[in-house]
TIFI-881097 format. One line per 2 residues: number of its first residue (from 0); for each residue y, x, z of C-alpha. Coordinates in Angstrom, 3 decimals. Each point is the difference from the previous one (the first is absolute). Layout:
residues N
NUM> Y:X:Z  ...
//
This chain:
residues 483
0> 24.474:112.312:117.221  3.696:-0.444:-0.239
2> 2.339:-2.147:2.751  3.117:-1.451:-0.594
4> 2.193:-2.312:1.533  1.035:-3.218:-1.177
6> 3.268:-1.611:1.922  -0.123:-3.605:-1.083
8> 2.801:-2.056:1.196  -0.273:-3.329:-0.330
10> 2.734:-3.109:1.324  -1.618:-0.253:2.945
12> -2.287:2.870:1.093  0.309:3.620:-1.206
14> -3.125:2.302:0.378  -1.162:3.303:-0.852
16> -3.687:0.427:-1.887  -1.887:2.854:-0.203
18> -1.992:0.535:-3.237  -2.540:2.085:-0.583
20> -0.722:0.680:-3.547  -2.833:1.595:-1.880
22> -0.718:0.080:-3.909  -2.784:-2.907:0.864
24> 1.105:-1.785:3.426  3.034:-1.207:1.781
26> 0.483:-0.849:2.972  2.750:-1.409:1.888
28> 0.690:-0.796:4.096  2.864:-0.555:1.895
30> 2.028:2.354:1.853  2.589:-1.933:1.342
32> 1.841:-3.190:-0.014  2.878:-1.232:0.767
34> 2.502:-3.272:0.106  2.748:-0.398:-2.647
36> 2.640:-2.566:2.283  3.161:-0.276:-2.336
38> 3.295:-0.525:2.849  2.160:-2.558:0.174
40> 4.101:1.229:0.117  3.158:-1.157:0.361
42> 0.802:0.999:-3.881  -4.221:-1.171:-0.956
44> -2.959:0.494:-0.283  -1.653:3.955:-0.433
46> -2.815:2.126:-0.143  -0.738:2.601:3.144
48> -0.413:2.823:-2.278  0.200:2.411:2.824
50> -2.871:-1.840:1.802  -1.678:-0.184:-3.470
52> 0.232:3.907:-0.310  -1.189:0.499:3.815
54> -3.035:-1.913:-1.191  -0.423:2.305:-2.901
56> -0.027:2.816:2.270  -2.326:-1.063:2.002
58> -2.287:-1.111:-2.666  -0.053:3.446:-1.342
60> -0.228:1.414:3.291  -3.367:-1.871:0.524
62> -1.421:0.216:-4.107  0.705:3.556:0.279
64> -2.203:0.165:3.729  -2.749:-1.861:-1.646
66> 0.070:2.313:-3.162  -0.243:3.165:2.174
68> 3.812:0.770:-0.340  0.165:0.604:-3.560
70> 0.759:-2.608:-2.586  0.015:0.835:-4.026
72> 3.404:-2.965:-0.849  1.725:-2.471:1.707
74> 0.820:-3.079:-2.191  2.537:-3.435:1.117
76> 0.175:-3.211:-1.485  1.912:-2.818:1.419
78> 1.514:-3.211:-1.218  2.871:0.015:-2.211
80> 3.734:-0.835:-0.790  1.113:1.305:3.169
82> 2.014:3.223:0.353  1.989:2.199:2.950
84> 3.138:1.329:-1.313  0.756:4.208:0.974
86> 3.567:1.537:0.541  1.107:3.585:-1.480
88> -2.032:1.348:2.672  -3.284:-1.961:-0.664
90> 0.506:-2.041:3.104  -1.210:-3.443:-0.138
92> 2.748:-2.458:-0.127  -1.557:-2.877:2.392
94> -3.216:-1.924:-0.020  -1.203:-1.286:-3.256
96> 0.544:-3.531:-0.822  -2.755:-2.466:-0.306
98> -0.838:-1.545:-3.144  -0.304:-3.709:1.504
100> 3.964:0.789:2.128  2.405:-3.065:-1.663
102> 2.591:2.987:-1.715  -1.322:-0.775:-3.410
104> 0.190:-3.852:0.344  2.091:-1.113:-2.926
106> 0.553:3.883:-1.773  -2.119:-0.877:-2.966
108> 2.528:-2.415:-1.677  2.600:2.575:0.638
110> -2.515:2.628:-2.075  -0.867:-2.529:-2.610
112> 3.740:-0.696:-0.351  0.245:4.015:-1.431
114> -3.695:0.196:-1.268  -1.510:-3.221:-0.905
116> -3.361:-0.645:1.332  -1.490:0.169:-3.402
118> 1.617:3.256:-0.536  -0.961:1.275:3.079
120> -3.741:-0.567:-0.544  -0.173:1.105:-3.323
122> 1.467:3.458:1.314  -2.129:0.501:2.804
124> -2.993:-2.447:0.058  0.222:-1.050:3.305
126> -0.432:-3.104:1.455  2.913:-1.940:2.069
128> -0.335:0.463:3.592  2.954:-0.622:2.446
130> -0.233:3.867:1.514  -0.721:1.949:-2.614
132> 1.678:3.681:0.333  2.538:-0.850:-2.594
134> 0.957:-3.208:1.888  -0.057:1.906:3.056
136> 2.839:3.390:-1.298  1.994:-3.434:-1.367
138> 0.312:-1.693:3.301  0.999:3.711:1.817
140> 2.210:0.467:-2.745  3.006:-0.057:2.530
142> -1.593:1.198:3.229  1.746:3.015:1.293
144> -4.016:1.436:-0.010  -0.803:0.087:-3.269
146> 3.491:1.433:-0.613  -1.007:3.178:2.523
148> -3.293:0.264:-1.805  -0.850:2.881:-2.150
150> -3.733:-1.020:-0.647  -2.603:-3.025:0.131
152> -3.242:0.393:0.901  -2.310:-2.275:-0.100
154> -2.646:-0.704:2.968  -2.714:2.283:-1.006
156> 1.932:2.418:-1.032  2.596:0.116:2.983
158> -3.001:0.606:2.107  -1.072:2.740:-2.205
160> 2.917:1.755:-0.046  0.237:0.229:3.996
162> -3.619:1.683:0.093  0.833:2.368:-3.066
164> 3.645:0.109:-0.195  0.078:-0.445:-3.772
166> 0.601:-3.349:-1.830  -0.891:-2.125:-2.795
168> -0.059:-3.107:-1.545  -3.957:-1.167:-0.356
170> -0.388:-2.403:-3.591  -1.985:-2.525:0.750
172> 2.360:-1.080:2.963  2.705:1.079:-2.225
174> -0.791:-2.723:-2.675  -0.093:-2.298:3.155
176> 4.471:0.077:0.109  0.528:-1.785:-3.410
178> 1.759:2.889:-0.947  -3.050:1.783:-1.775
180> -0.640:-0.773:-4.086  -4.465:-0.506:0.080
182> 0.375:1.322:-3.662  1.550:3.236:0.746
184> -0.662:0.507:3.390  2.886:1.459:0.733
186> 2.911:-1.989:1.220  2.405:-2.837:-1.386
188> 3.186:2.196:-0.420  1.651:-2.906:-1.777
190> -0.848:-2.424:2.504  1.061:1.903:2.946
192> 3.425:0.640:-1.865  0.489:-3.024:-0.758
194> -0.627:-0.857:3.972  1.785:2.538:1.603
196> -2.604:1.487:1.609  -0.080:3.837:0.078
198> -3.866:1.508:-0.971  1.247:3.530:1.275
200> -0.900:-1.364:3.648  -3.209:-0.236:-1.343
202> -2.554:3.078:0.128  -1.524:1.675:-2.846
204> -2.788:-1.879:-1.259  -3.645:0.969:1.363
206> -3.577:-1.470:-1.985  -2.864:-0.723:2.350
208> -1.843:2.939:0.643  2.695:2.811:-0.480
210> 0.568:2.182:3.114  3.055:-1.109:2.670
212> 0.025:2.971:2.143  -1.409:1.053:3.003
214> 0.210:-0.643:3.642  2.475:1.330:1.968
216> -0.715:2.795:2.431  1.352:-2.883:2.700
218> -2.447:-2.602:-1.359  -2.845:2.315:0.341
220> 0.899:1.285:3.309  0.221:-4.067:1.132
222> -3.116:-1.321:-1.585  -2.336:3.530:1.001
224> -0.795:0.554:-3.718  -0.849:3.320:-1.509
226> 2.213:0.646:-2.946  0.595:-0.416:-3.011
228> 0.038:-3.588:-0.154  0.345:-1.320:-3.700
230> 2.267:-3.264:-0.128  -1.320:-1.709:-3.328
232> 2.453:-3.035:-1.511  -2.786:-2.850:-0.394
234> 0.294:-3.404:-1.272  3.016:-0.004:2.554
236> -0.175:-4.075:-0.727  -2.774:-1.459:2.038
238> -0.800:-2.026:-2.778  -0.135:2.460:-2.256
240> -2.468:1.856:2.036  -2.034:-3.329:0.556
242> -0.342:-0.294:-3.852  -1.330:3.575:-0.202
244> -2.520:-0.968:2.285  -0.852:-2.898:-1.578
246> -4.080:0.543:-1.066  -0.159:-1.618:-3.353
248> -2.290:1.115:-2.356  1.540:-0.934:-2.947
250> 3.159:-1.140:-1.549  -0.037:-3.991:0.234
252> 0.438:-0.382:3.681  3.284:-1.875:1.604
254> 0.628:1.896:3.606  1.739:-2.042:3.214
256> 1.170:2.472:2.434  0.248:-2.358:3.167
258> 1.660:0.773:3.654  3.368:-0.950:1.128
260> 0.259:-0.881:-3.586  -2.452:-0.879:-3.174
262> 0.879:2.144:-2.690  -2.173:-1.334:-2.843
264> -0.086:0.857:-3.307  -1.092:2.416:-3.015
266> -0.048:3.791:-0.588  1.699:0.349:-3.757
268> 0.575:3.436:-2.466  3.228:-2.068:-0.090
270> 2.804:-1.996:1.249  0.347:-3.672:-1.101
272> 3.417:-0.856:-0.691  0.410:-3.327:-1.700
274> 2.099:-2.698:1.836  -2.913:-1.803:0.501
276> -0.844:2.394:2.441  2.932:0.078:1.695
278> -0.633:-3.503:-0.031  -2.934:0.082:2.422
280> 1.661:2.087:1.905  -2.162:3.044:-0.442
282> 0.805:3.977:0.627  -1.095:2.925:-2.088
284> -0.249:2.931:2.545  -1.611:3.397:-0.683
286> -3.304:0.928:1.083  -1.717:3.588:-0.408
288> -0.652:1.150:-3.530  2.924:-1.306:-1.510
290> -1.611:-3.819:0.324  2.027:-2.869:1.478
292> -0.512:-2.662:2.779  0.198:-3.143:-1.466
294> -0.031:-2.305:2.931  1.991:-2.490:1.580
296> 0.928:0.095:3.747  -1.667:-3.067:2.011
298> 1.130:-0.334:3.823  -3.576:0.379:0.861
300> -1.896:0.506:3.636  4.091:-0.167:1.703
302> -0.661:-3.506:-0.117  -2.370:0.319:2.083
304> 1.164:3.015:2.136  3.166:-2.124:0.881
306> -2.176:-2.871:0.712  -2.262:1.937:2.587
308> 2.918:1.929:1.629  1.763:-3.531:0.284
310> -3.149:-1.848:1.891  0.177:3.272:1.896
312> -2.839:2.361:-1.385  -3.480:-2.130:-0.239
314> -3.061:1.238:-0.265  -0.204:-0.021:-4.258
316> -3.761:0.236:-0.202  0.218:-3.565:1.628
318> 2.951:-1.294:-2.148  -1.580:0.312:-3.096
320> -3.538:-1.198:1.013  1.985:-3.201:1.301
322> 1.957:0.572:-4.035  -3.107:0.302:-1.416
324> -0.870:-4.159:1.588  2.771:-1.141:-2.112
326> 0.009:-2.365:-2.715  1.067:2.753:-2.786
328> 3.339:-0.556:-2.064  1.186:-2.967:2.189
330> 3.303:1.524:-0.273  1.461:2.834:-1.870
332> 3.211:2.082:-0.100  1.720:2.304:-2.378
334> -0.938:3.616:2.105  2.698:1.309:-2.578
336> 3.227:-2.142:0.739  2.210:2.332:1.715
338> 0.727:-2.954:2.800  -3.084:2.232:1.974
340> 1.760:3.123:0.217  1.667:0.296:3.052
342> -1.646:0.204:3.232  0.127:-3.080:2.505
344> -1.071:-2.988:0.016  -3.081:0.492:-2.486
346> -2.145:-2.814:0.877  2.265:-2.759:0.210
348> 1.603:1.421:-3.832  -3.430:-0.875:-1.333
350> -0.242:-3.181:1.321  3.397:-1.138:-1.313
352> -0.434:1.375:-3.564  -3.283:-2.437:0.269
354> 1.837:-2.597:1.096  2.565:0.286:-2.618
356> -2.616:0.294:-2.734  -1.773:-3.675:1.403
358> -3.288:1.891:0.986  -1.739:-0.327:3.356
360> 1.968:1.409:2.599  -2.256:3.253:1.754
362> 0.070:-0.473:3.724  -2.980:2.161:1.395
364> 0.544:3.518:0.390  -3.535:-0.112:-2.312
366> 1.867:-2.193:-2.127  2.589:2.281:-0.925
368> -2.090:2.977:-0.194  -2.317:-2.160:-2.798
370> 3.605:-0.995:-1.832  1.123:3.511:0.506
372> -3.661:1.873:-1.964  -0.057:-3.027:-2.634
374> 3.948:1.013:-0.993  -0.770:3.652:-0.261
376> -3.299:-0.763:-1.704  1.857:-2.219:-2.607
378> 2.664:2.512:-0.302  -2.496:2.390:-0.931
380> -1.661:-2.123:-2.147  3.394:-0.261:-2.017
382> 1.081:3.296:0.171  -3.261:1.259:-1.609
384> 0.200:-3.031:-2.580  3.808:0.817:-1.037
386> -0.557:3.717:-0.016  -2.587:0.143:-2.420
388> 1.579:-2.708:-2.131  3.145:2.142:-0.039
390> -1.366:3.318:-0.642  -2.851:-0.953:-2.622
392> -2.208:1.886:2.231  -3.091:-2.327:1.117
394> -2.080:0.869:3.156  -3.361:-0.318:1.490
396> -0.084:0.390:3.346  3.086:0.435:3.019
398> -0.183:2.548:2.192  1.549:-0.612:3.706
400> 0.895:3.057:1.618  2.025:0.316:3.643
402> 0.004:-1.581:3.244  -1.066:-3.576:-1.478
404> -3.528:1.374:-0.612  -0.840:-0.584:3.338
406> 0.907:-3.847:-0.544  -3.461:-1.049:-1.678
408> 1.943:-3.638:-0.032  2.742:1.213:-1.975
410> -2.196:1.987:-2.189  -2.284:-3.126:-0.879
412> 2.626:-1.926:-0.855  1.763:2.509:-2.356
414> -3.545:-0.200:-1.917  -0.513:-3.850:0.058
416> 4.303:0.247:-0.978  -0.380:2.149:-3.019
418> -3.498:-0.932:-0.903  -1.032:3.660:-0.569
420> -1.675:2.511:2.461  1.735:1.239:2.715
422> -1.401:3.693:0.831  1.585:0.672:3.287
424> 0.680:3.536:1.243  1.486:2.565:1.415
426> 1.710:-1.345:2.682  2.026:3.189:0.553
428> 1.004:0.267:-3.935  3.052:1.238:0.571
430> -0.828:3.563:2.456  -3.272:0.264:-2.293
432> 2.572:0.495:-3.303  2.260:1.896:2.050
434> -2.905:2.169:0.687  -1.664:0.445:-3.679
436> 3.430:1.039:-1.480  0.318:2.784:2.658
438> -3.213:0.855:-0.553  0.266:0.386:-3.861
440> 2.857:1.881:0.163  -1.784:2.356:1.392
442> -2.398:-0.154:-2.715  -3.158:-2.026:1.888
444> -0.033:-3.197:-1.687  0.544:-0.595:-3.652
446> 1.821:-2.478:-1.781  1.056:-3.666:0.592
448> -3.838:-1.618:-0.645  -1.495:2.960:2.274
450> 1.890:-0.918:2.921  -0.947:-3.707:-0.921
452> -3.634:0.939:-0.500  -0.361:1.945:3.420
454> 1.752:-3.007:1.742  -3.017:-2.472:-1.633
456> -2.285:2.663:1.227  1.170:0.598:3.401
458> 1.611:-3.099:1.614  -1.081:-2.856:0.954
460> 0.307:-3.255:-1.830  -0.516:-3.769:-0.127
462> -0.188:-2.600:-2.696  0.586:-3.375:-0.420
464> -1.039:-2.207:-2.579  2.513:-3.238:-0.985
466> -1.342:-3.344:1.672  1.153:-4.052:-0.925
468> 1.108:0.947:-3.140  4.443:0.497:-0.888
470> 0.618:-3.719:-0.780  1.295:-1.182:3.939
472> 1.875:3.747:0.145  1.698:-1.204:-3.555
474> 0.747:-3.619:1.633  1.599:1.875:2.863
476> 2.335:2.370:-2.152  0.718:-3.393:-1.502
478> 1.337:-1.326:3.304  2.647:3.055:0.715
480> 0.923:-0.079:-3.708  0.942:-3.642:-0.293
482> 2.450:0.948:3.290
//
């Protein structure tokens, strides 16, 4: 039995996994977790990388205790987009910037004034979304930082170059900028020219599963492990990992990665282009095997998270039992509109974008929460619709994978939504892919469907069958359409 570590870093919580890994079984437990509080400054809002990396440590620290000192790879996925910026000297240049900080407010026009929007999707595939990496270089186009940077790394693979000292750029994240092409899968020279933006501050180019270095002699001596220590580039994308993970056992399944966000949509040979695409607003970003993530983002369980943290941390079991008592689709609200971004204020947001569509008002905190798990339902139920419209590829069942597996509500509804089985399961999708691709680059696991066929084998999962038929779902995407 083999053990690796899986750092999954997610907008909220980071933690470290430890799987263990056999031809047959898999197992997973956690070794350590730990908060991911973004910080509030003068010039806005940023990521504590160095706490982030502290937690890493110490994750490592304990997964390698557990696994008798010695672990066979170390694997980290995290969210995307974001990036820390390194002098001459590889010395970080400042705290990342959040994705959800106001700097990109308004920078697409200016983009779509040199690339149109039409251009821009038919280049890269990618779906418009206010902080986007691209967006991002444009708005620190004149920032005395970027102009004393001499490379960009992005989350996953900053963090990886601290505990190995060697760097790289990780695809699937990569394809996550808007400045990768999903055909070639190599990047958008012309775009980037056209831009300004210079792809020398970008690493070389790493696949899942090729080798990232080792850990440093420092690393080993602060975490107690017994070298060598294998760093292996994963799915660095969380998402991308998720997918992995997903246990399908055949081709006409429609995936929604939920947490923080929903990410829901289909796993393709290959990228779908049309402007009818770009249309619906969905991305085309690379997944393991040379596939591609068709999906579009949905602002998923942060409704909620915002919601709670405002009415000052409930107990949630009770929230949604009290949920669960309310009349179902009395009101609805688009959980894609970009109006729910920001942090602040999240409750009282969701009752004014009722009120301004004439539906009843949600006053109970139960109330909300029901208005809150009938949007993301519906917005599941359209994302699956549109994607397999789009893509000519038709589905059977939808698999839910993340953190929302543990909301049995949420998961119902998604069924009764989309009016197709909901097979619910793993909950930590995201470590378990990190895991498998470690473990077949090292030549335990096989393929793509092996991994998927020892996750159907080894984890647990639930089903759901659809309920009350699609026809009041359909009447309720009626109401937000006629908006």
């Amino acid at each position: 039995m083999r053990a690796y570590a899986a750092v999954d870093l997610g907008a909220s919580s980071g933690r470290v996994m430890l799987g263990r890994v056999t031809q047959d079984s898999l197992e997973l437990a956690e070794a350590h977790r730990f908060p991911n509080r973004p910080v509030r400054v003068p010039e806005g809002l940023r990521w504590d990388v160095l706490g982030l990396y502290a937690g890493v440590l110490e994750g490592l620290r304990a997964a390698g205790a557990a696994a008798g000192g010695r672990l066979d790879s170390v694997g980290i996925d995290s969210w995307a987009v974001d990036y820390g910026l390194l002098d001459a000297d590889g010395a970080l240049l400042g705290n990342p910037v959040h994705y959800r900080d106001a700097r990109t407010e308004g920078v697409a026009e200016k983009v779509w004034a040199t690339v149109p929007a039409a251009e821009l999707y038919a280049a890269t595939g990618l779906q418009y979304a206010p902080f986007n990496t691209l967006y991002q270089l444009t708005a620190a186009a004149s920032t005395a930082q970027l102009a004393h940077a001499r490379r960009l790394l992005l989350v996953p693979d900053l963090l990886s170059y601290w505990l190995t000292g060697e760097q790289g750029t990780e695809l699937t994240n990569a394809s996550t900028t808007q400045l990768v092409d999903p055909r070639t899968r190599d990047w958008s020279h012309d775009v980037a020219a056209r831009l300004g933006i210079d792809l020398s501050l970008f690493a070389p180019l790493r696949q899942p599963g090729d080798p990232a270095g080792v850990l440093r002699a420092e690393v080993l001596e602060e975490t107690g492990l017994t070298g060598p220590v294998p760093v292996t580039a994963v799915g660095s994308h969380d998402t991308a990992s998720a997918v992995a993970a997903v246990p399908a056992t055949g081709e006409r399944f429609a995936y929604i990665c939920t947490g923080t966000w929903s990410l829901a949509g289909l796993e393709l040979e290959a990228p779908v282009l049309t402007e009818a695409s770009r249309a619906a607003n969905f991305t085309n970003e690379l997944g393991l095997d040379g596939t591609v993530r068709y999906l579009r983002n949905i602002m998923g369980l942060w409704l909620l998270q915002e919601c709670v943290r405002a009415w000052g941390d409930p107990d949630l079991g009770a929230l949604l039992r009290e949920a669960a008592g309310v009349p179902a689709l009395r009101s609805v609200v688009d959980a894609s509109d970009p109006a729910f971004l920001a942090p602040g204020r999240m409750p009282e947001r969701i009752a004014e974008a009722c009120r301004a569509s004439g539906q009843p008002v949600p006053e109970s905190r139960g109330e909300i929460t029901r208005c809150i798990l009938d949007s993301l339902a519906l917005a599941h139920r359209r994302a699956v619709e549109d994607a397999q419209r789009l893509a000519g590829h038709p589905v059977d069942v939808v698999h839910v994978v993340g953190g929302g597996t543990r909301n049995a509500l949420l998961c119902q509804l998604t069924a009764d939504a989309c009016g197709l089985p909901v097979v619910a399961g793993p909950t930590e999708a995201a470590a378990l892919g990190n895991v498998l691709v470690q473990a077949r680059a090292h030549g335990l696991v096989g393929d793509r469907h092996a991994m998927r066929r020892l996750l159907a084998r080894t984890q647990p999962l639930t089903r759901y069958e659809p309920q009350g038929g699609t026809d009041r779902w359909r009447a309720a995407q009626a109401r937000l359409t006629a908006r």
